[in-house]
C-alpha positions as CSV (number, residue, x, y, z in Angstrom):
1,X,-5.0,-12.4,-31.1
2,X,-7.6,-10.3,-33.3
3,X,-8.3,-7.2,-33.2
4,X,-11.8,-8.0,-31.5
5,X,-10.3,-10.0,-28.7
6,X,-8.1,-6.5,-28.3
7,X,-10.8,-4.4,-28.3
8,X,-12.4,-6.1,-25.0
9,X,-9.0,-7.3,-22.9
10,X,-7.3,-3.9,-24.1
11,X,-9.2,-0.9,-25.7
12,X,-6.0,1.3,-25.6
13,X,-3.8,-0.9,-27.4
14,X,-6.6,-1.7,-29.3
15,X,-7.1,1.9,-30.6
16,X,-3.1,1.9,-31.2
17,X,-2.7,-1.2,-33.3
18,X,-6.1,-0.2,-35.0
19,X,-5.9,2.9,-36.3
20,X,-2.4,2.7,-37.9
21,X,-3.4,-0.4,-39.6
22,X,-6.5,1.1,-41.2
23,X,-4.8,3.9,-42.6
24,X,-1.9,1.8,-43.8
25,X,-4.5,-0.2,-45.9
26,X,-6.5,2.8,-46.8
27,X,-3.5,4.8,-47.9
28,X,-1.9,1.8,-49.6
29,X,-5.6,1.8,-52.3
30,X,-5.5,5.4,-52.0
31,X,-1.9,5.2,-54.2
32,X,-3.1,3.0,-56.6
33,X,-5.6,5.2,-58.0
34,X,-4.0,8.7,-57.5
35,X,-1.2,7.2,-59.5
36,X,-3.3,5.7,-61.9
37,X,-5.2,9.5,-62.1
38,X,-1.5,11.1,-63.1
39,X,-1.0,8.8,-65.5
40,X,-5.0,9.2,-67.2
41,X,-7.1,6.9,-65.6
42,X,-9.9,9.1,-63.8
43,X,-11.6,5.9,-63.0
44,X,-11.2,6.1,-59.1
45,X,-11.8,10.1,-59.1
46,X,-15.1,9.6,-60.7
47,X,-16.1,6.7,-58.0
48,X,-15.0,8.8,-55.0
49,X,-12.0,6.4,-53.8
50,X,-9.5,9.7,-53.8
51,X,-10.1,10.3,-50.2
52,X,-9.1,9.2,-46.9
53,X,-12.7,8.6,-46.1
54,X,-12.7,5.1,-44.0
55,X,-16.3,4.5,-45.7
56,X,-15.4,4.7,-49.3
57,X,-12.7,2.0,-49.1
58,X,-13.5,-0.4,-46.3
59,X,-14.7,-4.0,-47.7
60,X,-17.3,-5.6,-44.9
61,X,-15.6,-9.2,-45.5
62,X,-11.7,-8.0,-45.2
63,X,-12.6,-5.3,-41.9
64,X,-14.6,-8.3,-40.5
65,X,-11.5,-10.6,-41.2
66,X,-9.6,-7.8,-39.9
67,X,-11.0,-7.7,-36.4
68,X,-11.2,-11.2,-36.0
69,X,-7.8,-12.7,-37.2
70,X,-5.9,-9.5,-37.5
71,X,-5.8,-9.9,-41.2
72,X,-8.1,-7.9,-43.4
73,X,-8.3,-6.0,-46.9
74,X,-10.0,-2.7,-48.3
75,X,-11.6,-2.5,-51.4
76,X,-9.3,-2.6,-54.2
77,X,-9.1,0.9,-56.7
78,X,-10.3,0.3,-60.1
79,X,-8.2,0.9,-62.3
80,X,-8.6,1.3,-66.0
81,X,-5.2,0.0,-67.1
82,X,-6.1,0.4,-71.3
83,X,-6.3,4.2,-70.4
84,X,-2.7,4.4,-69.0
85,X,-0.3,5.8,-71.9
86,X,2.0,2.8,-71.1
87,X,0.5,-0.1,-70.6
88,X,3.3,-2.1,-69.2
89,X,5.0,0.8,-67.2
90,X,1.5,1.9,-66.0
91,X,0.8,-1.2,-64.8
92,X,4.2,-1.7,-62.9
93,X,4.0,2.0,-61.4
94,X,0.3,1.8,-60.5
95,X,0.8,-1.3,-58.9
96,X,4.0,-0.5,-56.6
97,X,2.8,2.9,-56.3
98,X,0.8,0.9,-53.0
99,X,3.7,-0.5,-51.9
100,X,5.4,2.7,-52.0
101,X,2.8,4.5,-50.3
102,X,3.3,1.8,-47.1
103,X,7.5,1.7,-47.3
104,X,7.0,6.1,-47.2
105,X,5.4,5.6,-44.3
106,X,7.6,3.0,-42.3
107,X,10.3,5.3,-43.4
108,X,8.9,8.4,-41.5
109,X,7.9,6.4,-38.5
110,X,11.1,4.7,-37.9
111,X,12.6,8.3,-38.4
112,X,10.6,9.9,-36.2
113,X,11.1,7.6,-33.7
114,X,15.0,8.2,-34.0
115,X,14.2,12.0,-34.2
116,X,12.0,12.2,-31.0
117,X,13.0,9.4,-29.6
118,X,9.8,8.7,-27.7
119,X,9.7,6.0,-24.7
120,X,9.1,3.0,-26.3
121,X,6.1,2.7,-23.8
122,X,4.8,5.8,-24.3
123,X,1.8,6.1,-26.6
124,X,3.3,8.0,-29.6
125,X,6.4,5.5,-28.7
126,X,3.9,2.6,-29.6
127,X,2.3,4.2,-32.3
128,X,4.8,4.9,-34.4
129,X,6.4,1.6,-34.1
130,X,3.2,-0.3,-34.6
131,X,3.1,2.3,-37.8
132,X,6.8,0.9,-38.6
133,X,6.0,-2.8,-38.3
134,X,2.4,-2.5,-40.2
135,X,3.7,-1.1,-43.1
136,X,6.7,-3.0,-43.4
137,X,4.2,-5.9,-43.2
138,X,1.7,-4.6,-45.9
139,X,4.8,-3.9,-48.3
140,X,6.5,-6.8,-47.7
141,X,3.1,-9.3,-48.3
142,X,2.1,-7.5,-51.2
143,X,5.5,-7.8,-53.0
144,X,4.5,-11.5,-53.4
145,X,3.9,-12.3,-56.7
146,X,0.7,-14.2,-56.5
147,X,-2.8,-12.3,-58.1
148,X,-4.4,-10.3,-56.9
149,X,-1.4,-8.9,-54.9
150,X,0.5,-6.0,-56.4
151,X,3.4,-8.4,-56.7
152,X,2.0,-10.3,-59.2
153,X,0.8,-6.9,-61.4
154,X,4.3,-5.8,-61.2
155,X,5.7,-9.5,-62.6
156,X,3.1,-9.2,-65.5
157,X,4.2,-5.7,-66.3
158,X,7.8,-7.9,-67.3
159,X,6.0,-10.7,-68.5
160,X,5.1,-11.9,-72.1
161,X,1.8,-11.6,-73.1
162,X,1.0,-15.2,-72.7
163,X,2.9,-15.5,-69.4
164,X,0.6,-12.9,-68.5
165,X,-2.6,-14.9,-69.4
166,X,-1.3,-17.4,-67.5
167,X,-0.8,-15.4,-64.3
168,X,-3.8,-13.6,-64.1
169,X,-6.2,-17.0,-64.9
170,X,-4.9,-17.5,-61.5
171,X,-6.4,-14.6,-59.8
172,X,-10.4,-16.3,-58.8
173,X,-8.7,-18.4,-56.9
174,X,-5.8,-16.4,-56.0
175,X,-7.2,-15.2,-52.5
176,X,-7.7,-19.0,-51.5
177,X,-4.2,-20.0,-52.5
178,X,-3.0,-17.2,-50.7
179,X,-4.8,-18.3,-47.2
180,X,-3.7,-21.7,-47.7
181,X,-0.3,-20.9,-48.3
182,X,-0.3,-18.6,-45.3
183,X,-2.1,-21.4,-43.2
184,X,0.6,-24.0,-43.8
185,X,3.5,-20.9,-43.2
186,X,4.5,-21.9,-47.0
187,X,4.8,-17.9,-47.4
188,X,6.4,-16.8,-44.1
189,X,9.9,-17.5,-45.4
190,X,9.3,-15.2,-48.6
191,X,7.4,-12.3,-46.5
192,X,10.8,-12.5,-44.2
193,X,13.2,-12.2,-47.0
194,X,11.0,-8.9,-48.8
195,X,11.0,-7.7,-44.9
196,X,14.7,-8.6,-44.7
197,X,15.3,-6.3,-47.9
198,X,13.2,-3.5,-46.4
199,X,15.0,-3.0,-43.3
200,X,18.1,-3.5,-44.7
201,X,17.1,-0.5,-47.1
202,X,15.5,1.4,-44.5
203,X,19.2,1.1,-42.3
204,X,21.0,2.6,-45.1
205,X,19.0,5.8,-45.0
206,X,18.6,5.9,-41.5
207,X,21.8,4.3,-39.7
């Protein structure tokens, strides 16, 4: 169901599923370019995207997308990559610093929810396991190594030069592969295995 049908059956579950999965996406840009800026790329301090301002990093395609099949995208940070000391390593941090961001975050919710231990009906409860699953989600999809998603940033950061040619001609047509793939469920076996590793990582540090 998307987020619109939500909004008019169920405007409380609505505000719980939506507001967790905006600032997963917004904090998930929002560590691209901070990392990027430690590293010396002021590129996304200069254009304002260093802020958890909704309006500076929603996209009107991916939050109408969002609200109508659930699945949605903000803006990407620019990011200068040439102006990173390291190339390769600054690619491969700012890149997973995203995914970082959104594993941080299912971390704290799962542990939270262990800590406080809400009802699971209750409206923190719900929140911070919609939190959970959202970012597990957003980390585990963007691991996949298929441009523009960070997965495919952090391959090229191992990658040849050429291999790395190779990869990124992909990325024009990368977002239509991508909905294709996901269409025909080609990608839910490798979003259940990154998810598999997640959790299994997350058990380890909370058991």
């Amino acid at each position: 169901m998307g987020l619109l049908n939500l909004l008019i059956n169920d405007p409380v579950a609505f505000l719980l599923l939506a507001i967790p999965l905006l600032y997963s996406i917004i904090v998930h840009e929002l560590a691209h370019g901070w990392v990027a800026y430690r590293l010396g790329d002021p590129t996304a301090k200069y254009l304002g995207r260093l802020t958890l301002n909704p309006l500076k990093h929603l996209d009107p395609i991916g939050t109408a997308m969002l609200f109508i099949f659930g699945f949605g995208w903000a803006k990407p940070v620019p990011v200068d990559f040439t102006r990173l000391g390291n190339s390769r390593g600054g690619m491969i941090l700012v890149s997973a610093a995203g995914i970082i961001a959104n594993l941080i975050f299912a971390f704290l919710a799962i542990l939270t929810l262990r800590i406080l231990s809400p009802s699971p009906r209750g409206t923190i409860g719900q929140m911070l396991y919609f939190l959970a699953q959202i970012n597990i989600m957003l980390a585990s999809f963007n691991l996949i190594p298929i441009p523009p998603l960070d997965g495919s940033k952090i391959l090229m950061g191992f990658l040849s030069e050429r291999l790395q040619y190779t990869l990124a001609r992909l990325e024009p047509y990368g977002l239509f592969i991508i909905i294709g793939l996901l269409y025909l469920g080609a990608l839910d076996p490798v979003i259940g295995f990154f998810r598999w590793i997640i959790l299994a990582l997350i058990a380890l540090l909370i058991p």
